[in-house]
C-alpha positions in Angstrom: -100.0 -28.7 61.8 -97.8 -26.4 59.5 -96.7 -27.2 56.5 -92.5 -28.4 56.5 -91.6 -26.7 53.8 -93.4 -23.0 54.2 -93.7 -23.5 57.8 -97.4 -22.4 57.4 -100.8 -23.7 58.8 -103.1 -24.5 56.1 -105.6 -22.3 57.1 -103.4 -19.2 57.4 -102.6 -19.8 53.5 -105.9 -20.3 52.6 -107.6 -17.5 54.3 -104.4 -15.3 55.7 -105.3 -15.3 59.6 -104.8 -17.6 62.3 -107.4 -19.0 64.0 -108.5 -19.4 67.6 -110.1 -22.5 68.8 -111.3 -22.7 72.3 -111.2 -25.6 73.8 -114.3 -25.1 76.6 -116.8 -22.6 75.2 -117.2 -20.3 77.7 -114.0 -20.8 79.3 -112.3 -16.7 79.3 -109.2 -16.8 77.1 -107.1 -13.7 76.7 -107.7 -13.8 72.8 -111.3 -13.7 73.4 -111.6 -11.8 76.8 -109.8 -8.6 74.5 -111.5 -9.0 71.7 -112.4 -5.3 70.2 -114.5 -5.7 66.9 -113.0 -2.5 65.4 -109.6 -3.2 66.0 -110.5 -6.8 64.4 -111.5 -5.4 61.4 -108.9 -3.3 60.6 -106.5 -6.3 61.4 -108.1 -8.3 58.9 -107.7 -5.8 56.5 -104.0 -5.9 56.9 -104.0 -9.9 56.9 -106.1 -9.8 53.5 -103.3 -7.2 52.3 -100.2 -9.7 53.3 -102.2 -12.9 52.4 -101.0 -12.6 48.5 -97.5 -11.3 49.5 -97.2 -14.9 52.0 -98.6 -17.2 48.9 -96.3 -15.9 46.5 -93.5 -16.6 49.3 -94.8 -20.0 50.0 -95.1 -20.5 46.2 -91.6 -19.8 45.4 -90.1 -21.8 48.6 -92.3 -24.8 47.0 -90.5 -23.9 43.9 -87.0 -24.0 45.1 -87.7 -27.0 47.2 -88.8 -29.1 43.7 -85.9 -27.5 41.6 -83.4 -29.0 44.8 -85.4 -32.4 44.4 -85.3 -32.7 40.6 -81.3 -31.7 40.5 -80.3 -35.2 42.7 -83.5 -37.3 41.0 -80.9 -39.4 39.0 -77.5 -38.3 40.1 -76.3 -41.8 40.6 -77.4 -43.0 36.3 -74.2 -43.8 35.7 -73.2 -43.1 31.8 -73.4 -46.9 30.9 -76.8 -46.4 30.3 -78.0 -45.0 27.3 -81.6 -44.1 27.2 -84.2 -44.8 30.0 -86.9 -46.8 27.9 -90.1 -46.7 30.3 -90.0 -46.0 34.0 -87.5 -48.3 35.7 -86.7 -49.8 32.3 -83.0 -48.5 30.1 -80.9 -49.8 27.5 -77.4 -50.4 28.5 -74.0 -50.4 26.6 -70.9 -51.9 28.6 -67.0 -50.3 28.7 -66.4 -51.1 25.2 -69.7 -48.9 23.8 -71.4 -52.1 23.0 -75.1 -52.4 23.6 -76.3 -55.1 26.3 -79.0 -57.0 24.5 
């Protein structure tokens, strides 16, 4: 299943081809039916060559995705609260700037 974000299979990223499962071994596909070893090895070549080029896009997609995230994490801490103490735990002051106890 590909990833939602780079819209990649894990496998691809990993080791920059796609892979071909039969499901009956034996049964003729037309992946396997024109297989041609020397053609297969030069196409590897040129996956191996686009694999780093395909992480660094997934890598910076990833990146732009967290940035987006950490922009809205706590766009609705409204300015009555002054300092955030421990996780789910602030100190509050009320209209008048006075600190809730």
């Amino acid at each position: 299943m590909p990833h939602s974000s780079t819209n990649e299979i894990p496998f691809c990223l990993s080791f920059g081809t796609k892979a071909v499962i039969p499901v009956k071994i034996g049964e003729s596909f037309p992946q396997t039916a024109l297989f041609q070893s020397g053609e297969n090895r030069e196409e590897l070549r040129e996956n191996l060559d686009l694999l780093q080029e395909a992480c660094e896009v997934a890598q910076i997609i990833e990146y732009v995705i967290k940035a987006q995230a950490a922009k809205r994490q706590g766009k609705r801490l409204s300015s009555w609260v002054i300092e955030k103490v421990r996780n789910g735990a602030y100190r509050l002051e009320n209209l008048d700037n006075k600190k809730i106890p």
